[in-house]
C-alpha positions in Angstrom: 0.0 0.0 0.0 1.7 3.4 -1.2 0.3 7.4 -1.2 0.5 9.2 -4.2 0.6 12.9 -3.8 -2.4 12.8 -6.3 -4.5 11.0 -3.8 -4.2 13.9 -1.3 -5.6 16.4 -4.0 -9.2 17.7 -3.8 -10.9 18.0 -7.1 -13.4 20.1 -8.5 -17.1 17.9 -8.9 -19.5 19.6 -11.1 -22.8 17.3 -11.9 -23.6 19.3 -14.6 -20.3 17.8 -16.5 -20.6 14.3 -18.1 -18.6 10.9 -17.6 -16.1 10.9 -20.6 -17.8 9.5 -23.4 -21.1 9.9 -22.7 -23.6 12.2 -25.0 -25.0 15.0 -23.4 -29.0 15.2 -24.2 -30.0 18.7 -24.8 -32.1 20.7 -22.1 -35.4 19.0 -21.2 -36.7 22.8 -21.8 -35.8 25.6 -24.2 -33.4 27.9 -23.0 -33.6 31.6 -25.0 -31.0 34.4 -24.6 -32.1 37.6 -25.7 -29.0 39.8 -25.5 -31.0 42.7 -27.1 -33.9 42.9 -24.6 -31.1 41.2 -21.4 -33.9 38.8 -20.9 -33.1 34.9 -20.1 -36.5 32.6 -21.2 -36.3 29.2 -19.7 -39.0 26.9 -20.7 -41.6 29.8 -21.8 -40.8 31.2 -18.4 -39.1 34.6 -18.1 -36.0 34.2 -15.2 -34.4 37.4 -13.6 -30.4 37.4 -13.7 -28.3 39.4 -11.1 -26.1 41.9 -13.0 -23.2 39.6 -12.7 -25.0 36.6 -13.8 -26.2 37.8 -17.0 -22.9 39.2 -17.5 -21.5 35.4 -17.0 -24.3 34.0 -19.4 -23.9 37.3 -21.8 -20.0 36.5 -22.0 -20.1 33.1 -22.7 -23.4 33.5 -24.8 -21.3 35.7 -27.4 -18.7 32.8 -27.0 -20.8 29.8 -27.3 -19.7 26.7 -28.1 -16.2 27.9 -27.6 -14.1 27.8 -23.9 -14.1 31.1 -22.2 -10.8 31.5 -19.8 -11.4 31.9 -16.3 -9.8 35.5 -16.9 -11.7 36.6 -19.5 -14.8 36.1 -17.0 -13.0 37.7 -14.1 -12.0 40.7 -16.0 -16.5 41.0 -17.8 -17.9 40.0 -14.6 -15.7 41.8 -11.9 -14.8 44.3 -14.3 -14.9 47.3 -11.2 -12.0 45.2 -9.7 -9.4 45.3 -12.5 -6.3 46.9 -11.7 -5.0 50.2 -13.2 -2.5 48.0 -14.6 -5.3 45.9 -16.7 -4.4 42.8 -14.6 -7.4 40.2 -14.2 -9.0 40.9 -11.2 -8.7 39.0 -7.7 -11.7 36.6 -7.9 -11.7 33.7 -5.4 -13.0 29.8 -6.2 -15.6 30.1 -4.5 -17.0 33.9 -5.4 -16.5 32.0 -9.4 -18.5 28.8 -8.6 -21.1 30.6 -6.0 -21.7 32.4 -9.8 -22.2 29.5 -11.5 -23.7 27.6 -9.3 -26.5 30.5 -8.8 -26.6 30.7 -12.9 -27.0 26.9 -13.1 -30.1 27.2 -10.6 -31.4 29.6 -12.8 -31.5 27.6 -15.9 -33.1 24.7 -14.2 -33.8 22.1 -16.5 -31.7 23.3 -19.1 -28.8 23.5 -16.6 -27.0 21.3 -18.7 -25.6 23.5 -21.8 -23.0 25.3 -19.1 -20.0 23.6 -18.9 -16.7 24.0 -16.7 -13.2 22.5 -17.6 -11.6 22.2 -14.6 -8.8 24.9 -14.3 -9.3 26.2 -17.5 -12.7 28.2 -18.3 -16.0 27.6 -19.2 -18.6 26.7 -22.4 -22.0 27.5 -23.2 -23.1 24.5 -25.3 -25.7 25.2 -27.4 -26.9 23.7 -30.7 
């Protein structure tokens, strides 16, 4: 019986992301983003976003389908924290995933078009 330092490590979870190599169905409801009227229609039903969260679903709306850094989202969504120096913003773990947990929430049944890659950024994936 050995330890491996990778044994000690605590990984991100996120239910919302799929075993490898399974298909992801798409939402049991329509999800519609209006960027033009900021409105967020999830199965028929109209959902109010916190400024920050529509700015997290705006962002990654524009980008969809394509991975959007963790920086890029600190520097739209905490963009009253970025440095005179145009560094990205201090944004802790768990301010970032109290976000997207509170969008996921939002989008209810269709929760499953936001994806995370762990360390990396996130995807809206839409058809």
């Amino acid at each position: 019986f050995s330890l491996t330092p990778e044994l000690d490590q605590t990984l991100d979870y996120n239910c919302a992301d799929p075993l490898p190599g399974a298909t992801v169905p798409q939402p049991a409801v329509p999800v519609v983003i209006d960027t033009a009227k900021k409105s967020l229609l999830v199965g028929g039903e109209e959902v109010t976003l916190s400024a920050k969260e529509w700015l997290l679903l705006e962002l990654v709306y524009k980008h969809r389908n394509e991975l959007v850094t963790y920086d890029s989202i600190r520097m739209t969504v905490w963009a009253e924290r970025v440095s005179s120096a145009g560094r990205p913003p201090e944004v802790g773990v768990e301010e970032r995933n109290l976000l997207l947990y509170s969008l996921r929430r939002k989008l209810g049944a269709g929760a499953n078009i936001l994806k995370t890659r762990r360390g990396r950024g996130c995807l809206l994936e839409i058809g």
